[in-house]
PyMOL Python script that loads the backbone (N, CA, C, O; Angstrom):
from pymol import cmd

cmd.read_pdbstr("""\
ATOM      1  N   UNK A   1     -20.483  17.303  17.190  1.00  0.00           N
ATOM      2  CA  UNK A   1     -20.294  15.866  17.128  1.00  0.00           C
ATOM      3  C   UNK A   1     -18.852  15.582  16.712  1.00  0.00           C
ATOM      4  O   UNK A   1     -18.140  16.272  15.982  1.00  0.00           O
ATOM      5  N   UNK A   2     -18.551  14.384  17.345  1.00  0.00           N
ATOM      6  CA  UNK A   2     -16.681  13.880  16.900  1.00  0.00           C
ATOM      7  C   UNK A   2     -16.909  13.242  16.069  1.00  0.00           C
ATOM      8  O   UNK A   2     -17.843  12.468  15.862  1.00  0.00           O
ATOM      9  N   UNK A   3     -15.330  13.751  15.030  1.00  0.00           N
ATOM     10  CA  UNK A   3     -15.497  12.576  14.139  1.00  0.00           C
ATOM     11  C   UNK A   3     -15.547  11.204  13.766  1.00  0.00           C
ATOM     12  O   UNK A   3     -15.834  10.633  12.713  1.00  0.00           O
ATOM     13  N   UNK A   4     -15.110  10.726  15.171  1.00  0.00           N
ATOM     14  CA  UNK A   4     -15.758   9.702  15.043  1.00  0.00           C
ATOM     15  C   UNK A   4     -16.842   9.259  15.269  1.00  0.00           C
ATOM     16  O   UNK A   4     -17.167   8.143  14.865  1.00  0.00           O
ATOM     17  N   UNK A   5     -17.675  10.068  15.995  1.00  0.00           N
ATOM     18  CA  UNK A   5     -19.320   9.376  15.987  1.00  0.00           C
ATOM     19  C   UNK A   5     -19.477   9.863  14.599  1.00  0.00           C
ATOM     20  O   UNK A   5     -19.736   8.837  13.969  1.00  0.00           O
ATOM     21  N   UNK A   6     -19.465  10.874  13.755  1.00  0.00           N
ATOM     22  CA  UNK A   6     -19.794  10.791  12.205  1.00  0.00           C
ATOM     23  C   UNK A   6     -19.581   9.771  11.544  1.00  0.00           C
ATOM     24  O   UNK A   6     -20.479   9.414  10.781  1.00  0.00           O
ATOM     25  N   UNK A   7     -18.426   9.032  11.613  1.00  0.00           N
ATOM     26  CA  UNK A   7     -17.871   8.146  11.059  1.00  0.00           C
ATOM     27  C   UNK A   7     -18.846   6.777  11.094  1.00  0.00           C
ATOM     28  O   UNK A   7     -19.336   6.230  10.106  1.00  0.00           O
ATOM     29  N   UNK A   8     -19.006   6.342  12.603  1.00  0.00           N
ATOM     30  CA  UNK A   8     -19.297   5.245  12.958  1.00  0.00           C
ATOM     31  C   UNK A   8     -21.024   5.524  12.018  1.00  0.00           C
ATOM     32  O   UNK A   8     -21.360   4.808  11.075  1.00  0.00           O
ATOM     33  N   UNK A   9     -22.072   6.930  12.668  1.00  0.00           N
ATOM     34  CA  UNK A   9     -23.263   6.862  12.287  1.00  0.00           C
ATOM     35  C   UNK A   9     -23.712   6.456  10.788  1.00  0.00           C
ATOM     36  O   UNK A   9     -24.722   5.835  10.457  1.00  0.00           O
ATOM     37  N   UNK A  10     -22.530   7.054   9.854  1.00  0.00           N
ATOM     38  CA  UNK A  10     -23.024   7.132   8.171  1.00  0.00           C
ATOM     39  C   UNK A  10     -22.513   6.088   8.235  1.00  0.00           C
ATOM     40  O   UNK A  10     -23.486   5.401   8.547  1.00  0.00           O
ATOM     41  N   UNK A  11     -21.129   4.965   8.133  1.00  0.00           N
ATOM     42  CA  UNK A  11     -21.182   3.518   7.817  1.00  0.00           C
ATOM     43  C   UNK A  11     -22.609   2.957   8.513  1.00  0.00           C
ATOM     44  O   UNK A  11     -23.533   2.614   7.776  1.00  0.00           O
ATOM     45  N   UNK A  12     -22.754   2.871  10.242  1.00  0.00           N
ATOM     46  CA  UNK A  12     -24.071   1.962  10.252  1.00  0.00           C
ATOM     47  C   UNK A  12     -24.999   2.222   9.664  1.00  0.00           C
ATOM     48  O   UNK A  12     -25.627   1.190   9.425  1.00  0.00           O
ATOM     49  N   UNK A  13     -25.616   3.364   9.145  1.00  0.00           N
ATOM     50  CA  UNK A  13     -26.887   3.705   8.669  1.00  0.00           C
ATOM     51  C   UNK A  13     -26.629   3.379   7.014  1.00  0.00           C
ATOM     52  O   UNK A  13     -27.666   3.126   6.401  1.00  0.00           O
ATOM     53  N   UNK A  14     -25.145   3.350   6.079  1.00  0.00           N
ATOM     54  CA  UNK A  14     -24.819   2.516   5.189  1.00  0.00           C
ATOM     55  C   UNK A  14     -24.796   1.135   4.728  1.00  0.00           C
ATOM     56  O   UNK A  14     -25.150   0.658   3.649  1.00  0.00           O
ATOM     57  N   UNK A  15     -24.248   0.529   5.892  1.00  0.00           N
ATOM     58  CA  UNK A  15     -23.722  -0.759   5.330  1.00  0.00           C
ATOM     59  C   UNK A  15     -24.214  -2.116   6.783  1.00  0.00           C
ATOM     60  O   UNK A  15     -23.865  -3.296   6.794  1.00  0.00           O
ATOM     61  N   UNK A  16     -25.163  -1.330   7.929  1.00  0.00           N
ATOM     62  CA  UNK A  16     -25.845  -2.059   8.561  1.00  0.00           C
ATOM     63  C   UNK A  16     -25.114  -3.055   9.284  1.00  0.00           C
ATOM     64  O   UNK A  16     -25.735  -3.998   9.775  1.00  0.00           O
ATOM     65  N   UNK A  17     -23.209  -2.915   9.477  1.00  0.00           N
ATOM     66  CA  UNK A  17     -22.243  -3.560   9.816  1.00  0.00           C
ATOM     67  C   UNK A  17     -22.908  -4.670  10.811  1.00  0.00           C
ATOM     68  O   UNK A  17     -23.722  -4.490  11.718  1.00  0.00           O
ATOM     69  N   UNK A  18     -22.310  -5.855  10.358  1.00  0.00           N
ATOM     70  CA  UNK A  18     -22.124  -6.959  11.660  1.00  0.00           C
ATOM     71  C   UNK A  18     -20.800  -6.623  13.132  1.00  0.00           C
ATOM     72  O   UNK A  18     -20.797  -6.806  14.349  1.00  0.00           O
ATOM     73  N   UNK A  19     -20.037  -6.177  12.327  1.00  0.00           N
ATOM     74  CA  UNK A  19     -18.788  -5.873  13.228  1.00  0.00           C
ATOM     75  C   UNK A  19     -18.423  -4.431  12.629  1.00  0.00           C
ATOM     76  O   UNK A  19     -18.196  -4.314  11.425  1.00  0.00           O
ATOM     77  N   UNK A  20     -18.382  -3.553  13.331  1.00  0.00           N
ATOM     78  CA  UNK A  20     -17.302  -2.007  13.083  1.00  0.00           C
ATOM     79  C   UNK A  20     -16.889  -1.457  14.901  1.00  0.00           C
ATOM     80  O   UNK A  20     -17.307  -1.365  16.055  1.00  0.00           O
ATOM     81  N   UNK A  21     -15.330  -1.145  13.622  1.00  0.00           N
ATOM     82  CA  UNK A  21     -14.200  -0.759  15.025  1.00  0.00           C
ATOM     83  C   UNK A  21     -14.039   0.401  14.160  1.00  0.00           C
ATOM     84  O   UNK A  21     -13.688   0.223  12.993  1.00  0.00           O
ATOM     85  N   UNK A  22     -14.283   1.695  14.657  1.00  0.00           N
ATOM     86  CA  UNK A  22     -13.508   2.974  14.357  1.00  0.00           C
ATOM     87  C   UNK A  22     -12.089   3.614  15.336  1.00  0.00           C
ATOM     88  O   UNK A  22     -12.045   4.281  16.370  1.00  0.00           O
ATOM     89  N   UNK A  23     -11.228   3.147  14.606  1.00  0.00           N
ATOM     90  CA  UNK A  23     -10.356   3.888  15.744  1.00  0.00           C
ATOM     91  C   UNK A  23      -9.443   5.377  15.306  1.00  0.00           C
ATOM     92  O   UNK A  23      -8.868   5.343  14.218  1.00  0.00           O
ATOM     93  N   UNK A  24      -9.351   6.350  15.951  1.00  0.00           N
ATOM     94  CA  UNK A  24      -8.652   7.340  15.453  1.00  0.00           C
ATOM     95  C   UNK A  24      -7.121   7.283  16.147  1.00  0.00           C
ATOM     96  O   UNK A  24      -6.866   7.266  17.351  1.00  0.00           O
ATOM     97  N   UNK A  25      -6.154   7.259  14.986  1.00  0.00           N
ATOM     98  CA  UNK A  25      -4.613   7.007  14.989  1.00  0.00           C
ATOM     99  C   UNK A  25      -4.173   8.023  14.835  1.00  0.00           C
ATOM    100  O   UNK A  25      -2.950   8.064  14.710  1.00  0.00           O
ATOM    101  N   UNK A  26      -4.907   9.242  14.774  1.00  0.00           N
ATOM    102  CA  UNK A  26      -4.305  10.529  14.758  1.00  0.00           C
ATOM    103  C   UNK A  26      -2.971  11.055  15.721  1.00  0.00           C
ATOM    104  O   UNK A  26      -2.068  11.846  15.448  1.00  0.00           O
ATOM    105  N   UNK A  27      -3.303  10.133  17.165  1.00  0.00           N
ATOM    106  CA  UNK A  27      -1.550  10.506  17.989  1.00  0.00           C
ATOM    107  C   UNK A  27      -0.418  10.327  17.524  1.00  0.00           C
ATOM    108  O   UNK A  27       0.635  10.906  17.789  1.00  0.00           O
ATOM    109  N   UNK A  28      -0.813   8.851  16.245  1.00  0.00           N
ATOM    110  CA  UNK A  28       0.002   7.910  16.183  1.00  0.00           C
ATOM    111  C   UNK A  28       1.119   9.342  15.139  1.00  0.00           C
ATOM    112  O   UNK A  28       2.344   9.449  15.092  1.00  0.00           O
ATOM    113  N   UNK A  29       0.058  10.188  14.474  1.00  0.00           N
ATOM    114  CA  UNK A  29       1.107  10.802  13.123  1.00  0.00           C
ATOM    115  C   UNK A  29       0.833  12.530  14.092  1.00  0.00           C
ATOM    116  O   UNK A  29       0.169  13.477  13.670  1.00  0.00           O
ATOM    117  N   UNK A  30       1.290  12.483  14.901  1.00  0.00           N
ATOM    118  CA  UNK A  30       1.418  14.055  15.220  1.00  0.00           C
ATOM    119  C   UNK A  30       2.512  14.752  14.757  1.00  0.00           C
ATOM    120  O   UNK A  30       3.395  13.986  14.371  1.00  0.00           O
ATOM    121  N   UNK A  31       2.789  15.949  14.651  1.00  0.00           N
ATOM    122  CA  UNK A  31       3.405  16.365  13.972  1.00  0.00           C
ATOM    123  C   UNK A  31       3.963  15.854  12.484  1.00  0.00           C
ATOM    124  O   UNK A  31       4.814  16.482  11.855  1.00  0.00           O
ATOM    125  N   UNK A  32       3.493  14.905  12.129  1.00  0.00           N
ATOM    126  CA  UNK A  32       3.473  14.418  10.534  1.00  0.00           C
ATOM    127  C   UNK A  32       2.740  15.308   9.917  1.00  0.00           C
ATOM    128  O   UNK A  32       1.964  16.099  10.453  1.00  0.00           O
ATOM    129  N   UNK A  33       3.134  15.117   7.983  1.00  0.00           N
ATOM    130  CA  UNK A  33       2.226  15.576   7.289  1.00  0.00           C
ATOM    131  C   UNK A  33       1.018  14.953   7.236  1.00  0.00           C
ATOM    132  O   UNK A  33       0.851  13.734   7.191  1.00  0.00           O
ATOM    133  N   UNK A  34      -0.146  16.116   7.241  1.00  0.00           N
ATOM    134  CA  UNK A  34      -1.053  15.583   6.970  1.00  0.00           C
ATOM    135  C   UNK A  34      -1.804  15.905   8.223  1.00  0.00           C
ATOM    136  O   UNK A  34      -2.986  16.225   8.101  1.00  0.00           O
ATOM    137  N   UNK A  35      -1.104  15.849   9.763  1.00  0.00           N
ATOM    138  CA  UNK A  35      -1.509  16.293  11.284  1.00  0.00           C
ATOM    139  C   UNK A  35      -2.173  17.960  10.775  1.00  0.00           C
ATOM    140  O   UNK A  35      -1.543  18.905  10.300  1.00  0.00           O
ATOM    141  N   UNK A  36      -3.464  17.865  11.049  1.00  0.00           N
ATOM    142  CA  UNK A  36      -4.107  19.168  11.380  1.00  0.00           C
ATOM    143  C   UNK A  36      -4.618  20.040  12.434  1.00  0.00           C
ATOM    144  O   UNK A  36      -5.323  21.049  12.454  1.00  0.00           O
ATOM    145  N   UNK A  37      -3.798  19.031  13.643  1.00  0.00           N
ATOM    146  CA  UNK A  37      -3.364  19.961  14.945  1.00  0.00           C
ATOM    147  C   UNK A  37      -4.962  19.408  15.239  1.00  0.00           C
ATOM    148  O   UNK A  37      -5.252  19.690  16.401  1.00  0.00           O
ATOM    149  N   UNK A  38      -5.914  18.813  14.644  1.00  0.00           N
ATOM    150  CA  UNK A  38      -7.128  18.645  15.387  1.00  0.00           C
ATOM    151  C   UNK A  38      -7.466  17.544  16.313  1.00  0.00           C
ATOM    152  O   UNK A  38      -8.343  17.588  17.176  1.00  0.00           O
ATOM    153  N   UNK A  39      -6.667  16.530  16.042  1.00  0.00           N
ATOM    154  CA  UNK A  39      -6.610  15.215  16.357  1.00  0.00           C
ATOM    155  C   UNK A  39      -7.390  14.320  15.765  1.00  0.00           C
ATOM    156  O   UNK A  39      -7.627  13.222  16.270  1.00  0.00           O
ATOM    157  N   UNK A  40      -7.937  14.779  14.448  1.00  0.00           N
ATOM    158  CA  UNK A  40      -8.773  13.795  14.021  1.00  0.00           C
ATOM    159  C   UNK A  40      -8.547  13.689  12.382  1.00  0.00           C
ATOM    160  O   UNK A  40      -9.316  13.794  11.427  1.00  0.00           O
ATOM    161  N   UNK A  41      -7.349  13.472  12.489  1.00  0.00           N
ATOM    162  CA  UNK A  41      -6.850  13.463  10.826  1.00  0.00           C
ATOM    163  C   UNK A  41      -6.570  11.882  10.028  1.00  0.00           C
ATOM    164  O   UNK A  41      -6.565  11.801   8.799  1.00  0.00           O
ATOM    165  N   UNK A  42      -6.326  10.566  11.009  1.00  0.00           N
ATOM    166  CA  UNK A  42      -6.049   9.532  10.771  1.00  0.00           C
ATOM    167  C   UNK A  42      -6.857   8.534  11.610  1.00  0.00           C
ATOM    168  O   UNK A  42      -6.998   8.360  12.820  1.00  0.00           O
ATOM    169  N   UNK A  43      -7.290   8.001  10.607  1.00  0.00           N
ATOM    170  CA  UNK A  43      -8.419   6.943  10.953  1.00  0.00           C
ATOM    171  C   UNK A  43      -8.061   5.422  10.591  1.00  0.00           C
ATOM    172  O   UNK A  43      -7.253   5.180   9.694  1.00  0.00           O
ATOM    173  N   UNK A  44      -8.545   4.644  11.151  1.00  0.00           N
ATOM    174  CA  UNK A  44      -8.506   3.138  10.884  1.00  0.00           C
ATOM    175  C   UNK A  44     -10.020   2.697  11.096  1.00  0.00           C
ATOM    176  O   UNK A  44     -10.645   3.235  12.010  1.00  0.00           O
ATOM    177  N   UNK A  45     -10.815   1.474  10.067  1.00  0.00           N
ATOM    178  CA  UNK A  45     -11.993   1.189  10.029  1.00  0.00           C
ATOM    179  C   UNK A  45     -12.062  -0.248  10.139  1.00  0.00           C
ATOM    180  O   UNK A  45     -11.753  -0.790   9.078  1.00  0.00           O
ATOM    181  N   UNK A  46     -12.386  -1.102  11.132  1.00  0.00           N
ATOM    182  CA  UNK A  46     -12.721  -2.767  10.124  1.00  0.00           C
ATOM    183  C   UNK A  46     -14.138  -2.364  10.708  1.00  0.00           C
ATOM    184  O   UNK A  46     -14.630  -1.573  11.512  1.00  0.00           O
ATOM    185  N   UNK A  47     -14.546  -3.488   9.728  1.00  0.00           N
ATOM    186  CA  UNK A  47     -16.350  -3.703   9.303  1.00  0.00           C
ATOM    187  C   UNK A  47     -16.227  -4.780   8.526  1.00  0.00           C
ATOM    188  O   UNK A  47     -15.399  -5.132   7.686  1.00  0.00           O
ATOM    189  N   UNK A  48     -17.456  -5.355   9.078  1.00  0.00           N
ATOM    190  CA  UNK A  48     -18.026  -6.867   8.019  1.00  0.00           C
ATOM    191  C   UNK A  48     -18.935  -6.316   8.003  1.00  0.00           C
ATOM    192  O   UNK A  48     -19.280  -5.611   8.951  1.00  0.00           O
ATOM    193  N   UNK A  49     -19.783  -6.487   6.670  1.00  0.00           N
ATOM    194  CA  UNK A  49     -21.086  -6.514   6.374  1.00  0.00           C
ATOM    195  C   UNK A  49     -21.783  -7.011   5.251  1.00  0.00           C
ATOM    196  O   UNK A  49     -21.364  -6.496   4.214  1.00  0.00           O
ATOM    197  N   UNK A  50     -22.542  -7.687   5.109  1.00  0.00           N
ATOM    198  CA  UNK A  50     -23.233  -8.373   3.876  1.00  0.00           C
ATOM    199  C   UNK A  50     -22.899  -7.543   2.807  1.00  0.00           C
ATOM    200  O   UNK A  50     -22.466  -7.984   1.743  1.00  0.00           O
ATOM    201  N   UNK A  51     -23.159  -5.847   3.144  1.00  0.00           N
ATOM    202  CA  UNK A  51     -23.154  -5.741   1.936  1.00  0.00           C
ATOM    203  C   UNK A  51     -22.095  -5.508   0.851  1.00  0.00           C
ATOM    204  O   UNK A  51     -22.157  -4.921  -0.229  1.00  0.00           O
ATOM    205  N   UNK A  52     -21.156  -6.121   1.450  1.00  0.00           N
ATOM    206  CA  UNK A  52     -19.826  -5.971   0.439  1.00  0.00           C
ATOM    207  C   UNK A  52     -19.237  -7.318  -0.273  1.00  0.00           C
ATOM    208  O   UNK A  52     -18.138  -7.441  -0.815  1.00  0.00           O
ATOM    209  N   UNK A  53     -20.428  -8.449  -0.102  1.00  0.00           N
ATOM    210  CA  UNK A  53     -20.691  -9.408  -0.391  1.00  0.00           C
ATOM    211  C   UNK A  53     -20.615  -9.410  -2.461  1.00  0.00           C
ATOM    212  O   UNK A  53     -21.429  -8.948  -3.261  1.00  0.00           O
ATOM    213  N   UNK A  54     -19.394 -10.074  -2.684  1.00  0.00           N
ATOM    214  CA  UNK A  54     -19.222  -9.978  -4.202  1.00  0.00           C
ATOM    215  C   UNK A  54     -18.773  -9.097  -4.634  1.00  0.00           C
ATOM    216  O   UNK A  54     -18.740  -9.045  -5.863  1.00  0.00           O
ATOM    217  N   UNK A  55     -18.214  -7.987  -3.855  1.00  0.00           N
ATOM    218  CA  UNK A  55     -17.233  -6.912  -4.196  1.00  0.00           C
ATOM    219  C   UNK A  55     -15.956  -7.156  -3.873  1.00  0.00           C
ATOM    220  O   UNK A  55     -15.428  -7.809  -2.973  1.00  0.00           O
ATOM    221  N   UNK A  56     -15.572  -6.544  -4.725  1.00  0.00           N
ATOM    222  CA  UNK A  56     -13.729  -6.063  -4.819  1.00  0.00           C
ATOM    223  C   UNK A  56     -13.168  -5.748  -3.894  1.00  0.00           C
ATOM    224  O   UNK A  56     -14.045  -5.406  -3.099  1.00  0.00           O
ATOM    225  N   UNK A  57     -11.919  -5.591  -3.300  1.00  0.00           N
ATOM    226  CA  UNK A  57     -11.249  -4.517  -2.423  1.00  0.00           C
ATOM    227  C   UNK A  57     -11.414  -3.422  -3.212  1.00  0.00           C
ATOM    228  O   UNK A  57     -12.044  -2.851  -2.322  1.00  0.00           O
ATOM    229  N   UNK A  58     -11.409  -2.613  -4.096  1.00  0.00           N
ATOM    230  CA  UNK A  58     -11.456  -1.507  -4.729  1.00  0.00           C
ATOM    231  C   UNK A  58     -12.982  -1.109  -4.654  1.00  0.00           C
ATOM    232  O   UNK A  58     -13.317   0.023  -4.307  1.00  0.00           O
ATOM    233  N   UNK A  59     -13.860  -2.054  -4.982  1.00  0.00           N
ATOM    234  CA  UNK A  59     -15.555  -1.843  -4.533  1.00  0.00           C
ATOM    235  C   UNK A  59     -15.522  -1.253  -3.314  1.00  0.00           C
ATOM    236  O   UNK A  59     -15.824  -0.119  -2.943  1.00  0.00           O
ATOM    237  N   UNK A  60     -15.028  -2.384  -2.649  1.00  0.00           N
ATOM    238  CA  UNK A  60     -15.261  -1.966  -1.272  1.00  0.00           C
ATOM    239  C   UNK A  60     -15.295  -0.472  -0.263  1.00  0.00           C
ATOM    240  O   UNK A  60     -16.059   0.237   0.393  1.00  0.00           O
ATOM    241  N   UNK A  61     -14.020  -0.596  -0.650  1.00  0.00           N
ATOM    242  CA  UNK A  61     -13.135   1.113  -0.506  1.00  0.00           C
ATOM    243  C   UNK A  61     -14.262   2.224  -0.875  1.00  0.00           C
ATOM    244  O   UNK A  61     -14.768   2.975  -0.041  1.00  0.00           O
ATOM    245  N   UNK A  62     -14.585   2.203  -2.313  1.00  0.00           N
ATOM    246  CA  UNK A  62     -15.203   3.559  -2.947  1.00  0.00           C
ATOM    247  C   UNK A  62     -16.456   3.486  -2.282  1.00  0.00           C
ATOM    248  O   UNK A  62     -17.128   4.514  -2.357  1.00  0.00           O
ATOM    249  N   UNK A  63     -17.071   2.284  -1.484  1.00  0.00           N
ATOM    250  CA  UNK A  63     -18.363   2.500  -1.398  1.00  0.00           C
ATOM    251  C   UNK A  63     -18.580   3.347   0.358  1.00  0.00           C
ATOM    252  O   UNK A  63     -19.583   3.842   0.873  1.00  0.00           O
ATOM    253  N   UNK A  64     -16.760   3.163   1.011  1.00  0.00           N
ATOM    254  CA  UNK A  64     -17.074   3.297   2.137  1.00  0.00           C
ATOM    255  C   UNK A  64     -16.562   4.880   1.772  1.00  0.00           C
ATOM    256  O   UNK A  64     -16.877   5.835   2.481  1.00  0.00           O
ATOM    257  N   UNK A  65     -15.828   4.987   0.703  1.00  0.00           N
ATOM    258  CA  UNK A  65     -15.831   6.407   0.710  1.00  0.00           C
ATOM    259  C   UNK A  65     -17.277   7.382   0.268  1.00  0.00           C
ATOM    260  O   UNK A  65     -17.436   8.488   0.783  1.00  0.00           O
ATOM    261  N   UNK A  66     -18.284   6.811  -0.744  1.00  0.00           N
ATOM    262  CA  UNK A  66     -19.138   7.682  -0.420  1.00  0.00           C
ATOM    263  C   UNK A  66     -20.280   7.727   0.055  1.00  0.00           C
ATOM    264  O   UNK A  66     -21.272   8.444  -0.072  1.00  0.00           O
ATOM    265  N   UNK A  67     -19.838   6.395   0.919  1.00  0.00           N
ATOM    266  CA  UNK A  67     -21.033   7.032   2.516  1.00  0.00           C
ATOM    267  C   UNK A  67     -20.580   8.076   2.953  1.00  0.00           C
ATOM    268  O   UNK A  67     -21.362   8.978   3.253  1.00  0.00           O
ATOM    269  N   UNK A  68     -18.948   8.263   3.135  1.00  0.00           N
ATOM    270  CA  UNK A  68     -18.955   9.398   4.164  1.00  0.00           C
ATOM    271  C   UNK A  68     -18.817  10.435   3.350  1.00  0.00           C
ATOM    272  O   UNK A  68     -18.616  11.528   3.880  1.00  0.00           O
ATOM    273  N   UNK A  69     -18.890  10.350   1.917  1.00  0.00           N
ATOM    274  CA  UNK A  69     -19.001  11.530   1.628  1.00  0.00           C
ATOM    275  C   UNK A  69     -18.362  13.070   1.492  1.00  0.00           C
ATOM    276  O   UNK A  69     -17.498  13.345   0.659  1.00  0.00           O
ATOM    277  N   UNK A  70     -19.005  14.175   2.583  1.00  0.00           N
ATOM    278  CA  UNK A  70     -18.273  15.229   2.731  1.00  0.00           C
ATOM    279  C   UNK A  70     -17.167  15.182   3.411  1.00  0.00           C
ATOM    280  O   UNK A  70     -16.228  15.953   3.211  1.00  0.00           O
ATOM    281  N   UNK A  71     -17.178  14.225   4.320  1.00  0.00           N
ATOM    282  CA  UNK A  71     -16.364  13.752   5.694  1.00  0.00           C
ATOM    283  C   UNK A  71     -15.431  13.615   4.998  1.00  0.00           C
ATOM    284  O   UNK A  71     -14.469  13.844   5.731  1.00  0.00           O
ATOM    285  N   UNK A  72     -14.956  13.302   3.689  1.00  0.00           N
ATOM    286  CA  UNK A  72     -13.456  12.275   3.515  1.00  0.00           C
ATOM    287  C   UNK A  72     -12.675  13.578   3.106  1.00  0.00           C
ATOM    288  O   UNK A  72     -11.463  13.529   2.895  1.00  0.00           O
ATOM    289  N   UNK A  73     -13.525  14.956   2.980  1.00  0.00           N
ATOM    290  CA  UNK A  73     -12.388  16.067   2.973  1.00  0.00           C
ATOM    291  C   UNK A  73     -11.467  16.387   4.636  1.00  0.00           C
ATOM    292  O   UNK A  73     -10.294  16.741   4.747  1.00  0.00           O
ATOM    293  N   UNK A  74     -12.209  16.187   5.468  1.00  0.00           N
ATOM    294  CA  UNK A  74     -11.789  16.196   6.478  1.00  0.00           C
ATOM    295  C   UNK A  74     -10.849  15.524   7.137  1.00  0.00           C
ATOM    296  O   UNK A  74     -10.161  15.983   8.049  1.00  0.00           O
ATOM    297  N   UNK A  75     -10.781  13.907   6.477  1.00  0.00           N
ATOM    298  CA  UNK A  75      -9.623  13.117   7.013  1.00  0.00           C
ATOM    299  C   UNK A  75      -8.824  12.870   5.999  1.00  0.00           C
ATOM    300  O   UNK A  75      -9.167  12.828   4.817  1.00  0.00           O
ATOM    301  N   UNK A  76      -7.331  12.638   6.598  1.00  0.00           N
ATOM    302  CA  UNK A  76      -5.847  12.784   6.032  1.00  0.00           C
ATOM    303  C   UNK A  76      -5.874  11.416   5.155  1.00  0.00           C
ATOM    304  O   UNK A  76      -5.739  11.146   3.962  1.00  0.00           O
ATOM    305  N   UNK A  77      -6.143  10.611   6.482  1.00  0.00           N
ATOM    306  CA  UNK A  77      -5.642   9.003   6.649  1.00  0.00           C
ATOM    307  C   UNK A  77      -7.004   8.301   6.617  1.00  0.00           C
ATOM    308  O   UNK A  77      -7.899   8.702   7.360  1.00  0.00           O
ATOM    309  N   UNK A  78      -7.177   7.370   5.867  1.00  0.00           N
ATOM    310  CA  UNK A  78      -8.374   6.340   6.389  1.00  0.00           C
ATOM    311  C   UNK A  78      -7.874   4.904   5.693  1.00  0.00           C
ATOM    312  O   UNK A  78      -8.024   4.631   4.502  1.00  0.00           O
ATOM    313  N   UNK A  79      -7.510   4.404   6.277  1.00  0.00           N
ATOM    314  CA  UNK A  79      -7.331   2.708   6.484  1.00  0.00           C
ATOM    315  C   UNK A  79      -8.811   1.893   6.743  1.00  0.00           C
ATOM    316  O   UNK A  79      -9.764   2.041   7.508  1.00  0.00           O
ATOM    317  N   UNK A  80      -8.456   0.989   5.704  1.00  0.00           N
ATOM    318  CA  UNK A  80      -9.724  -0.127   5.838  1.00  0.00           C
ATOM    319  C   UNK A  80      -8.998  -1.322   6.233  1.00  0.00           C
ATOM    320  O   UNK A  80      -7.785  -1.528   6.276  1.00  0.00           O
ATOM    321  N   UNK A  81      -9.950  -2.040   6.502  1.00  0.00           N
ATOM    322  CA  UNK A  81     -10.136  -3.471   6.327  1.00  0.00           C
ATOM    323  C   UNK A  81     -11.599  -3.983   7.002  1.00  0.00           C
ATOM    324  O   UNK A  81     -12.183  -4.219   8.059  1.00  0.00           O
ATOM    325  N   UNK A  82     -11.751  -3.955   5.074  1.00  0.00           N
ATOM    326  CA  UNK A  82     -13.294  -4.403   5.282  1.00  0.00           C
ATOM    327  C   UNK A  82     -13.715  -5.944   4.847  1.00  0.00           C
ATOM    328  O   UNK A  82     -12.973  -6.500   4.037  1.00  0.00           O
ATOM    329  N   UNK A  83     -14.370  -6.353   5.130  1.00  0.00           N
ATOM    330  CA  UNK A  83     -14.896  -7.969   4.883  1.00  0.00           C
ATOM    331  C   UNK A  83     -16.124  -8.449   4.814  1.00  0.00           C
ATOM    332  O   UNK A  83     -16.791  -8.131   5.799  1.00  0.00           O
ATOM    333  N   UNK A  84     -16.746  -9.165   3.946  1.00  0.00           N
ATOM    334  CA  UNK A  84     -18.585  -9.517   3.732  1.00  0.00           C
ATOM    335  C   UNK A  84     -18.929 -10.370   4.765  1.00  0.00           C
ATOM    336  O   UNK A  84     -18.099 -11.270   4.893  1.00  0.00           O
ATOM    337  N   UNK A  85     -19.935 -10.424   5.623  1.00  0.00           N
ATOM    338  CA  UNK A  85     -20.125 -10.780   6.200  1.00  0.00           C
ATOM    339  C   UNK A  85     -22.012 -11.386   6.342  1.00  0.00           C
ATOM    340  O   UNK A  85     -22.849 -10.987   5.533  1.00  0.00           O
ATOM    341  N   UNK A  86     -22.206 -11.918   6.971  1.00  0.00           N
ATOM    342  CA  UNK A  86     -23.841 -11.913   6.752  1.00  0.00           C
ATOM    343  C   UNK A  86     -24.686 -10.984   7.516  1.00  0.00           C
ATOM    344  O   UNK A  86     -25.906 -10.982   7.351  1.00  0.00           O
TER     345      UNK A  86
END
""", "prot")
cmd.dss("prot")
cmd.show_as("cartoon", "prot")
cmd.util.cbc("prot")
cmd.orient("prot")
């Protein structure tokens, strides 16, 4: 499985998104630090979802980090922009 279908499956089965865009920006930093020659080192996320409803940007963040969990050893880069939504 790619990392991005990992990505996309544990947020929906997390946070039940109204809106999620996973995009991988990994071309964008090739040969940068941090490039692990795999192509799947830099990520970008938006998502709305209720359930970030009364949280922080800092809430927000930690909660999308441990949905994914084991996954976030794997990526370099992960960019949010997340938003509550109904």
């Amino acid at each position: 499985m790619q990392m991005q279908d990992i990505i996309r499956e544990r947020l929906e089965a997390a946070f039940d998104p109204a809106r999620l865009e996973v995009v991988n920006e990994s071309a964008k930093h090739a040969g940068h630090a941090g490039d692990d020659g795999s192509g799947e080192s830099h990520w970008h996320v938006a998502m709305t979802s209720a359930a970030f409803a009364g949280q922080g940007r800092v809430a927000r963040h930690r909660m999308v980090h441990a949905a994914l969990g084991d996954v976030m050893a794997r990526i370099h880069a992960l960019s949010l922009d997340l938003s509550e939504g109904e």
